[in-house]
Each structure stands twice: as C-alpha cells, then as structure tokens.
C-alpha positions in Angstrom: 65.2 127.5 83.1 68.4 125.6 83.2 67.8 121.9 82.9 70.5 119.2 84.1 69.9 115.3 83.6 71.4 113.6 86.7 70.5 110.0 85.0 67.6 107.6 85.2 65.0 109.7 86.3 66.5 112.3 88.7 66.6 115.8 87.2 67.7 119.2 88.7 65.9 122.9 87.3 67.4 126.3 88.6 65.2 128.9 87.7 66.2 132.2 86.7 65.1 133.4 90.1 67.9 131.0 91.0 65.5 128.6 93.0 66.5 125.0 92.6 64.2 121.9 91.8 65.5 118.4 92.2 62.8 115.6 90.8 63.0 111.5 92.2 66.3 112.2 93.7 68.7 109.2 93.1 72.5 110.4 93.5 73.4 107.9 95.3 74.8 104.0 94.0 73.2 105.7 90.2 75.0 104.3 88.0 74.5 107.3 85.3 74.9 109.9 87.8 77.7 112.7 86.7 80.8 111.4 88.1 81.4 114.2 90.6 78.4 116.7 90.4 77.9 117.9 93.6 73.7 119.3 94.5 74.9 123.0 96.1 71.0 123.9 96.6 68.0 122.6 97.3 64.5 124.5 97.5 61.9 122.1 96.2 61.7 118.6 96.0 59.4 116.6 93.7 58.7 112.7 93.8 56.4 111.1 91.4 56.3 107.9 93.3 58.5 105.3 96.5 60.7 103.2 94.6 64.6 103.5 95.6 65.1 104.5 91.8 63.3 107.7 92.3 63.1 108.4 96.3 66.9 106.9 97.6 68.3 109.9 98.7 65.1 112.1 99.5 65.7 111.8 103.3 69.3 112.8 103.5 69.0 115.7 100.9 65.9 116.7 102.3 67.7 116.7 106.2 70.8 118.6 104.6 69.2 121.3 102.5 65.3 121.9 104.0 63.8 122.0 100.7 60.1 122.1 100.4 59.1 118.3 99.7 56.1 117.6 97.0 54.5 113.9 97.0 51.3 112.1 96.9 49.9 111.9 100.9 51.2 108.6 101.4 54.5 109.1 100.3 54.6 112.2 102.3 53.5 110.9 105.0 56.6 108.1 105.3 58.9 110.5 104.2 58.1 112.4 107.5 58.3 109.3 109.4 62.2 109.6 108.3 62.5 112.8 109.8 61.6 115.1 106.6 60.2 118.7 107.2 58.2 120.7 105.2 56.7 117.8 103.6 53.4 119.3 100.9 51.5 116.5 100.4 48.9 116.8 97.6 47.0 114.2 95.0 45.9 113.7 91.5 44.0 116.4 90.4 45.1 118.6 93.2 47.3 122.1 92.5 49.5 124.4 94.5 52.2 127.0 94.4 55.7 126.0 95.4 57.7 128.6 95.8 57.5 130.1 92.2 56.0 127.3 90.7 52.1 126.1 90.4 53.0 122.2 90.7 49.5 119.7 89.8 49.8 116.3 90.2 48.7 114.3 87.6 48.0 110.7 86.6 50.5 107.8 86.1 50.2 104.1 85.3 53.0 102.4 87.5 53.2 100.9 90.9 54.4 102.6 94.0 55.6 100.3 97.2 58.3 101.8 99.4 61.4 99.5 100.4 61.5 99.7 104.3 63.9 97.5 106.3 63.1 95.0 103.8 59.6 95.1 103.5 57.3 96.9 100.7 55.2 99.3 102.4 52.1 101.2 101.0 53.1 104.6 99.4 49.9 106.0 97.6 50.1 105.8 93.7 52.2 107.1 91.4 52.4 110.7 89.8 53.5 113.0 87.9 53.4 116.4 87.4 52.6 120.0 85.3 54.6 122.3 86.2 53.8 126.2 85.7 57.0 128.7 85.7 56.4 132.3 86.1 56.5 133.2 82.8 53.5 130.4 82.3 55.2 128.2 80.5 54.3 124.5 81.1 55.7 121.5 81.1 55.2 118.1 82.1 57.6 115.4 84.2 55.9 112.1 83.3 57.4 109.8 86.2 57.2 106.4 85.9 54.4 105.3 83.3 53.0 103.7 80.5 50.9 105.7 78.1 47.6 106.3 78.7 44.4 107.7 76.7 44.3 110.8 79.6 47.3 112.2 78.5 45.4 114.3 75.8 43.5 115.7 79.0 46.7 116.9 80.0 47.4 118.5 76.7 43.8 120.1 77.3 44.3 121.2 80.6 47.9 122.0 80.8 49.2 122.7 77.1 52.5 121.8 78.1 55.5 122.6 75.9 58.0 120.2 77.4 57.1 116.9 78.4 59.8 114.7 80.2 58.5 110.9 79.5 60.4 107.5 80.2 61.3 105.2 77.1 63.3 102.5 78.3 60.9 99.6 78.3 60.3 96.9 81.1 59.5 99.0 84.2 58.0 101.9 81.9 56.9 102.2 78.4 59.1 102.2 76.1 59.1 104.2 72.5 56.3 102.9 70.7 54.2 103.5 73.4 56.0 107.0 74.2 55.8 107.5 70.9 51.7 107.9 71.3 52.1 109.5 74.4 54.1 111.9 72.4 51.2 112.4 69.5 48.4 113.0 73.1 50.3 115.4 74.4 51.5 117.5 71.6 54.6 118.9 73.4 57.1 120.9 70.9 60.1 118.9 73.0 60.5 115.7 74.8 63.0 114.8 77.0 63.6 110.5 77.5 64.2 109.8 80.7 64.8 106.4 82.6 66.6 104.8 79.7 70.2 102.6 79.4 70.7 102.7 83.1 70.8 98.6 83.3 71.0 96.7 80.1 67.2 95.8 80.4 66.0 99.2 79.4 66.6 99.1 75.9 64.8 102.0 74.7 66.8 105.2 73.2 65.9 108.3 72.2 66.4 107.7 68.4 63.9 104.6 68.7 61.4 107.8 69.6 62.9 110.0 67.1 62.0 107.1 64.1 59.2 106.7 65.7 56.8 110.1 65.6 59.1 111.3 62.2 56.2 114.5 60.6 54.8 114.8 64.2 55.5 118.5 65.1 57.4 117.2 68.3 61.1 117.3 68.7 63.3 114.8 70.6 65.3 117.1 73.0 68.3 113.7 74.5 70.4 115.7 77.0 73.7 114.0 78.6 73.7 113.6 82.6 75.5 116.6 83.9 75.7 118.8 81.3 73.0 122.0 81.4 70.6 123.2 78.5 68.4 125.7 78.5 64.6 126.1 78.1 
C-alpha cells in the first residue's frame, strides 16, 4: 500500500489493486498540504469525526469523484444533507467491507460538533478505525484522541501492524500520552499525525521516539506529499 501524508490529519492510501482511500479530507486552506498535489482518484472516503480540520472538503470531493463515504450515522447523515451519495454509515463496534477493505469503527476520546452556517451541530462521536487489506494486514487510523485503557482491546481484537496516532498536544494527546497508546497497542510502526500545523501543537515525532526508546515499536515520520510504502 502506498501511503501519502497530505498534512494534519488527511492521508491518501492507493492500494495495489489501485483503489484510492482518502481519510478526514482537509485540502483545502491546510496549511501543510503539498503545495500543488492534485487528488486524481477517489473510491473511499473515511472520516473519524465533523470538525473542519478533518471533514472541510468531504462534500466537494465527495460530489466530484463519487467515492463511497464511511462515517459514524450522524455524520453521515449531514453529509447527505450536502448532497453526498453513497454515504455508509456505521458505529463503534460495527464492521463492513469497503470495496477491498474490512473497515471497523473503533473508539475515540474527542469531541465531534459540525460547523454549519455558524452554528455547531450534533455529529455523533468521534472514531476511528481498523482497517483490514487483502492480504490481512491491519492497521489502525487513530483520529482525533487521547489515549485510552481500550486501546489494548484493539491490539486484541485487531493486532494491527501500523497504527497512525495524533501527537501534537492541545486538541489531541500529545507524546507522553501517545507514547502509552504506543506500549497498548503494540504496532511495529507509528505514524504522528496532526502535529506542527499551528504553533500550538508542539508535539514531534522525536518527542515519541525518546519517549517509548526499548519498546519494539518504530516511529515511521513521513513528509506531506511524498509516498512510502507499507
């Protein structure tokens, strides 16, 4: 799988069946986003919760390329009031196959109000998700959360080998508590995510790295717009 950081929180996977998975899309006024990457395909669309930092541009990619959209009923259900198709709505606990993929929603600790015309509207909660490939590989897109003590049922339940977890502090945890979420979930990589966007979240990947040094876990920091492979 081919893995692209588009900043903050928004990352794109192209499978090697060439399918295309954007997650919290936020192209749009990010201030990380790769000066002039352009999204060429969309089949699946995955958002882990309603703020703008992770849903802004859901609707117009979502009218332009007719991906399948995954998100928690409420979220789903707004997103359709926009004029978004193929909406899957699911919840915690909950599994289905998405095109190639076996997507479950898991559990996150964060908020989830939509901004609409100025006004916070309800959205559900906030997610994330365990992803299965194919090949049955797992791994696990965090969202927006603080650590929490069910995270070694994930491990359990999931085994993932990836795990893509925020760090930058203030509106998520930041590395000491990644740095447990890392020692739950037992992942051999970890990706930070939602990190240096605006000065307030001060977390980096080598606070992490100091952090769980002789745990068997490896911090994987990719640059937006430039591809690696898992």
């Amino acid at each position: 799988m081919e893995i692209t950081w588009l900043g903050h929180g928004t990352f794109q996977f192209r499978l090697p069946t060439g399918e295309v998975i954007l997650m919290d899309p936020w192209t749009d006024g990010n201030p990380v986003y790769p000066k002039g990457y352009k999204i060429d395909r969309l089949d699946i669309m995955c958002i882990t919760h309603g703020h703008f930092d992770h849903i802004h541009d859901a609707v117009p990619l979502a009218k332009q390329f007719s991906p399948q959209v995954v998100a928690i009923y409420e979220t789903a259900t707004w997103l359709e009031s926009k004029g978004v198709k193929n909406t899957l709505p699911m919840n915690k606990g909950g599994a289905q196959q998405v095109g190639p993929v076996n997507v479950t929603m898991t559990h996150a600790v964060h908020s989830c109000g939509i901004l609409d015309d100025g006004k916070i509207v309800y959205g559900g909660e906030a997610s994330g998700y365990a992803m299965r490939l194919p090949d049955q590989r797992c791994f696990y897109f965090a969202g927006d959360t603080n650590v929490f003590s069910d995270m070694a049922l994930i491990e359990q339940l999931y085994h993932p080998e990836l795990a893509f977890l925020p760090i930058g502090d203030l509106f998520t945890m930041g590395p000491d508590e990644a740095a447990l979420a890392c020692r739950l979930l037992k992942a051999r990589k970890v990706i930070p995510m939602h990190f240096g966007t605006f000065p307030p979240l001060v977390g980096r990947p080598d606070d992490l790295r100091q952090r769980i040094q002789g745990l068997d876990t490896e911090v994987w920091a990719l640059e937006p717009g430039k591809p690696v492979e898992w």
